[in-house]
C-alpha positions in Angstrom: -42.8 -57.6 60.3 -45.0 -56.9 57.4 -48.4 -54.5 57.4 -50.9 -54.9 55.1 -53.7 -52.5 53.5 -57.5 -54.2 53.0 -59.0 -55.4 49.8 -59.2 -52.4 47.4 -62.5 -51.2 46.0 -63.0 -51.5 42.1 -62.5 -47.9 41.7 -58.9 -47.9 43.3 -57.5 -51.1 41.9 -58.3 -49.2 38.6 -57.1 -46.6 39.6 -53.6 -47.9 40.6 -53.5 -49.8 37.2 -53.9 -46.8 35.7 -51.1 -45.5 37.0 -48.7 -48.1 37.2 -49.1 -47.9 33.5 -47.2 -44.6 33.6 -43.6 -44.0 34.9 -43.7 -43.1 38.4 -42.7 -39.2 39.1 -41.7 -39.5 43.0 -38.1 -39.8 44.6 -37.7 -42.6 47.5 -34.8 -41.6 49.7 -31.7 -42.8 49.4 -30.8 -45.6 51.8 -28.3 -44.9 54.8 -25.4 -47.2 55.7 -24.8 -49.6 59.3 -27.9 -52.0 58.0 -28.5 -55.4 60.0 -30.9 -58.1 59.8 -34.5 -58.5 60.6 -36.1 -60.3 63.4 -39.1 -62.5 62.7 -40.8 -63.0 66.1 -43.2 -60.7 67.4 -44.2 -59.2 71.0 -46.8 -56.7 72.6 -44.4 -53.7 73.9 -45.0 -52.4 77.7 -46.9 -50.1 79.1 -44.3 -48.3 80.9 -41.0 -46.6 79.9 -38.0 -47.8 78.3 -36.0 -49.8 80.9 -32.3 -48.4 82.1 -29.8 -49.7 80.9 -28.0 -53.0 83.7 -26.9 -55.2 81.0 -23.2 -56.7 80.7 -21.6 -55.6 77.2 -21.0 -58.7 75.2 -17.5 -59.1 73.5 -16.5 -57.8 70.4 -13.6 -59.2 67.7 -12.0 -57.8 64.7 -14.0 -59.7 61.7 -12.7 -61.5 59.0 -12.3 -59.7 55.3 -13.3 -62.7 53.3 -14.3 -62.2 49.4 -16.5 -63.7 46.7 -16.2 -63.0 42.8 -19.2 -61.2 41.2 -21.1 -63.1 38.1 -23.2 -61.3 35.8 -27.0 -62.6 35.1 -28.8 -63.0 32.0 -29.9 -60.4 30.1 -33.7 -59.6 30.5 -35.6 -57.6 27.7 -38.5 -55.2 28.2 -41.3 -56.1 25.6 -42.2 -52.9 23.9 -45.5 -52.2 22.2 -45.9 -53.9 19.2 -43.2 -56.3 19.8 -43.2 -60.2 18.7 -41.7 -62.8 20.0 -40.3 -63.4 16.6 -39.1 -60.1 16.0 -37.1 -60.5 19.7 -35.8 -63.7 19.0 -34.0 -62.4 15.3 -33.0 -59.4 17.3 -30.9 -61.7 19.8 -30.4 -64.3 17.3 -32.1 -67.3 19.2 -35.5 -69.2 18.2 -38.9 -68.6 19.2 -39.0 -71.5 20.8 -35.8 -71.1 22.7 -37.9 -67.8 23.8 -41.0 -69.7 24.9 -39.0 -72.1 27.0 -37.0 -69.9 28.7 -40.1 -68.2 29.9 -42.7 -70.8 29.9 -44.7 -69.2 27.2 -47.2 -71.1 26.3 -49.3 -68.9 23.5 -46.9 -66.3 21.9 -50.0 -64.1 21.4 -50.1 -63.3 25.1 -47.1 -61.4 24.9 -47.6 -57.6 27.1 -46.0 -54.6 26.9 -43.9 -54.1 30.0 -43.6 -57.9 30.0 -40.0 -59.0 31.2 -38.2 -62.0 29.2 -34.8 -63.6 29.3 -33.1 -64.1 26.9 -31.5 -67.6 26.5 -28.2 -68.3 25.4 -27.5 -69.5 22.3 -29.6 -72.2 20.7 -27.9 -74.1 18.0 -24.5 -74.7 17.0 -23.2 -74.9 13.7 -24.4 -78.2 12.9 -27.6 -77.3 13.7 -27.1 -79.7 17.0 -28.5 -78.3 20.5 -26.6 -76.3 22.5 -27.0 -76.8 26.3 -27.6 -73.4 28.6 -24.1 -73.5 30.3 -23.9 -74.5 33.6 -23.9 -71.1 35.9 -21.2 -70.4 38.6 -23.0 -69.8 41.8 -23.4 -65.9 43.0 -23.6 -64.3 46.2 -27.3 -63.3 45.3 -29.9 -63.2 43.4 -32.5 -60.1 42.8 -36.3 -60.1 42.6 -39.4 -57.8 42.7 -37.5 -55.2 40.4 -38.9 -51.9 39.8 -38.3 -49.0 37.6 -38.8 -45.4 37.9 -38.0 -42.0 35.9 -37.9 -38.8 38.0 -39.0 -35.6 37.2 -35.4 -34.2 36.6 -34.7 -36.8 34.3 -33.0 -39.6 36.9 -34.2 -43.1 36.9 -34.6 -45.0 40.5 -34.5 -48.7 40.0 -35.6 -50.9 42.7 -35.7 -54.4 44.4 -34.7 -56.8 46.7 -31.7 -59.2 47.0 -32.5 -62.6 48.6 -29.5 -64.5 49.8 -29.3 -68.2 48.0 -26.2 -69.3 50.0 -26.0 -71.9 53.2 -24.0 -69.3 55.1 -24.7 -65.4 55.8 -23.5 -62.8 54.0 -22.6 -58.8 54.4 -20.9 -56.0 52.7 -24.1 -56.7 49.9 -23.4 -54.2 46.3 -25.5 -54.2 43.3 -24.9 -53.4 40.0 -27.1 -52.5 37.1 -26.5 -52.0 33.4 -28.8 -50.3 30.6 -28.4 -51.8 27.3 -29.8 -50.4 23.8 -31.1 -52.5 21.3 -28.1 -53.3 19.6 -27.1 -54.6 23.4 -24.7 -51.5 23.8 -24.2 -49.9 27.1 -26.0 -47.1 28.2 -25.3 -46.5 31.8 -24.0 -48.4 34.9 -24.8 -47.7 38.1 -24.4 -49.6 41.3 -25.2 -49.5 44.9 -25.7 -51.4 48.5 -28.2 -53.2 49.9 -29.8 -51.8 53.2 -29.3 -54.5 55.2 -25.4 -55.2 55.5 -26.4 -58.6 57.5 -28.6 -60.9 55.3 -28.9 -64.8 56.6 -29.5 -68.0 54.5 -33.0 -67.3 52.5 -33.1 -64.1 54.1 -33.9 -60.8 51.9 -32.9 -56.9 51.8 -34.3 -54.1 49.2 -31.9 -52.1 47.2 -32.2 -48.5 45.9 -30.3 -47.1 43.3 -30.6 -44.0 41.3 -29.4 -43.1 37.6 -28.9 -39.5 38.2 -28.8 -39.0 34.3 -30.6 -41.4 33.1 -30.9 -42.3 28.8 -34.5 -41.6 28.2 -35.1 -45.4 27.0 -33.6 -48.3 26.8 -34.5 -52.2 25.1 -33.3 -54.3 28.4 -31.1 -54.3 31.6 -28.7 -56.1 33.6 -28.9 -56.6 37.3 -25.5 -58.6 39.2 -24.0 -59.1 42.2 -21.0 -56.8 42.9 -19.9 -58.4 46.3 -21.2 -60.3 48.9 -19.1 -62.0 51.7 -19.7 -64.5 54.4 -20.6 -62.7 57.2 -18.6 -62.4 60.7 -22.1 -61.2 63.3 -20.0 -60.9 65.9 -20.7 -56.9 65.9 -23.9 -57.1 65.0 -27.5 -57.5 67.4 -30.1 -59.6 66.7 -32.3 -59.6 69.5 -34.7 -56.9 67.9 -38.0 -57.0 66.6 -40.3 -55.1 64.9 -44.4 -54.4 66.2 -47.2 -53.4 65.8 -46.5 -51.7 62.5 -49.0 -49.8 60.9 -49.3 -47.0 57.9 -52.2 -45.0 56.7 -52.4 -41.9 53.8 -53.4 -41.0 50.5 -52.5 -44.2 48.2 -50.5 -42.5 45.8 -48.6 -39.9 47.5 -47.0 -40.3 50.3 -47.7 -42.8 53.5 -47.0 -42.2 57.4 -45.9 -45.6 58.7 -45.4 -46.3 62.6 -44.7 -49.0 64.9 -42.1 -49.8 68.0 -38.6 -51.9 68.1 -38.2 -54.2 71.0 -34.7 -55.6 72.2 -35.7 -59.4 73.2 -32.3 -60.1 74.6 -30.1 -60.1 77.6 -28.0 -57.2 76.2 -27.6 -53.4 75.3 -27.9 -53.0 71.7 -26.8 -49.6 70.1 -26.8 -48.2 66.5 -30.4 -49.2 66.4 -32.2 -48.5 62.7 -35.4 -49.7 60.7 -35.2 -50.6 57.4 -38.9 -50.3 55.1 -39.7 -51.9 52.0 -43.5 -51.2 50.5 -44.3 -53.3 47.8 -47.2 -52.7 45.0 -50.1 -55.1 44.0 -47.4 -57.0 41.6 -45.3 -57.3 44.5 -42.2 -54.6 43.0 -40.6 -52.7 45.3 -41.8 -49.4 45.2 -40.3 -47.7 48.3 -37.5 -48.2 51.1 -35.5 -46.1 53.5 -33.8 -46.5 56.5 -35.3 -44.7 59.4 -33.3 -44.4 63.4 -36.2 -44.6 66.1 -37.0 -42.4 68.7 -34.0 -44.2 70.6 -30.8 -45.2 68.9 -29.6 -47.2 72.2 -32.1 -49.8 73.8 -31.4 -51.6 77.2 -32.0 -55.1 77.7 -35.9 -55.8 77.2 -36.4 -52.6 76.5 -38.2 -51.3 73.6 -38.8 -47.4 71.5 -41.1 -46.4 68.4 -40.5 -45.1 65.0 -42.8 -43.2 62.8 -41.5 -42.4 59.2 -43.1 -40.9 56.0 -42.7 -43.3 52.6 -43.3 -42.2 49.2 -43.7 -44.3 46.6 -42.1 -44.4 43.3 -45.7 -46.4 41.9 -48.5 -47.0 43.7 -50.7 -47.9 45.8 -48.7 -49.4 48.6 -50.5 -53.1 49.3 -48.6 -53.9 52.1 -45.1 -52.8 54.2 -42.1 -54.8 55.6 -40.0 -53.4 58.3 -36.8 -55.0 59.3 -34.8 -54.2 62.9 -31.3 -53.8 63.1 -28.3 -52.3 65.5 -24.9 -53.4 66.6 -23.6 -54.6 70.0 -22.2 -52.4 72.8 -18.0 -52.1 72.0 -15.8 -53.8 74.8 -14.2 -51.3 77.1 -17.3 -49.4 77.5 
């Protein structure tokens, strides 16, 4: 379920830009682990208490330990101020126009600071002859809405979303990310786990991860899928979905965000979390955690409420996804 914030007034949206212009200075918390996926439906909860509990458990199996092999992506550069597009393309020893194409550039005198570009393979063999962009070998993933943040203490939280490009579910979801210097050196690696271990066809789930020590700068990055394998649901419960979400508080600090889970089917579900993603005005991912409700265990048709604080690593928030998840009841109890 996603929550969004009205227009902005002139004075804000300035505001924001101002600061987004700046590295942001505040710490989202790290992500916990059981995640599951999100519902998409939406109900109006009851007026009366949570149901007991007079559901049948449904069966659980022992899943499957399938695995996929990890591909690295493109590097992507970070225009800095006073770059070119010449100057980048000598640097990685490609052509301007190899450049422009990759990132449908139209006018190279539109290039930004902060701008993100990949950069192409190579362009030309040695015969001068084109050389074709070789054919990629799928990946679990891809990544999107990626944004970075140092922390007071000298740390560096970058954030986004996986969206799964596959015909078939997947779980067990790791990122990795690299920091590379000019000269396409490795600074740091890092890696960590999506927070929803349950992601279906097209589906998405925000990742946080945190350089604790973090070089001060760095020319470009790597983002890549670690692992990602099709997914046994067996355990998992996805009769739950999210309502009436709503947030309010001061647009650059912190936000109080509340709203209830309901369990639309015929079961117990148990384990039950919220995962929430708050995204800027460019659409980055600025914020996520994952949250338990007042009630970890919801009967069949039964329903319970959440209320979380978020603080964003930019700002302002423009709008809020929250995702359900929990696990079905074991056999045997």
């Amino acid at each position: 379920m996603i929550a969004r914030r009205p227009a902005l007034s002139a004075i804000g949206v300035l505001a924001a830009l101002l600061f987004l212009s700046g590295c942001g200075q505040v710490i989202a918390l790290i992500p916990t682990a059981t995640p599951a996926p999100e519902a998409e439906a939406t109900f109006s909860p009851p007026s009366g208490p949570t149901p007991a509990h007079t559901a049948t458990p449904a069966p659980v199996t022992p899943p499957p330990t399938p695995t996929l092999t990890p591909t690295p992506e493109p590097t992507v550069y970070l225009v800095a101020p006073g770059d070119t597009l010449s100057r980048i393309a000598i640097q990685y020893g490609v052509s301007v126009e190899a450049l422009q194409e990759e990132n449908n550039i139209l006018d190279p005198r539109t290039l930004q600071p902060g701008q993100q570009l990949v950069i192409p393979f190579g362009n030309t063999t040695e015969g001068g002859q084109p050389l074709g962009r070789p054919t990629p070998t799928p990946v679990p993933f891809a990544h999107q809405k990626i944004h970075f943040s140092f922390t007071p203490l000298g740390g560096l939280w970058v954030m986004g979303e996986v969206e799964n490009t596959n015909a078939f579910t997947l779980e067990q979801i790791r990122v990795g990310v690299t920091l590379l210097d000019a000269n396409q050196a490795t600074l740091a690696v890092e890696q960590g786990s999506a927070l929803l271990n349950l992601v279906e066809p097209g589906g998405i789930a925000p990742f946080a991860i945190l350089f604790e020590k973090a070089p001060k700068e760095f020319a470009s990055y790597q983002i890549y899928p670690l692992s990602g394998v099709p997914a046994y649901e067996g355990g998992y419960y996805k009769d739950l979905v999210v309502e009436d979400l709503a947030y309010e508080g001061e647009r650059l600090t912190s936000y109080q965000v509340t709203g209830t889970v309901r369990n639309v089917g015929q079961h117990e579900t148990l384990e039950v979390q919220v995962i929430l993603t708050a995204y800027d005005q460019l659409d980055r991912v600025i914020a996520a955690r994952t949250i338990v409700p007042a009630q970890s265990v919801i009967a069949a048709d039964g329903f319970t409420t959440f209320s979380a604080i978020l603080v964003p690593l930019g700002g302002p928030i423009e709008r809020i996804h929250a995702a359900a998840q929990g696990r079905r009841y074991p056999t045997g109890n």
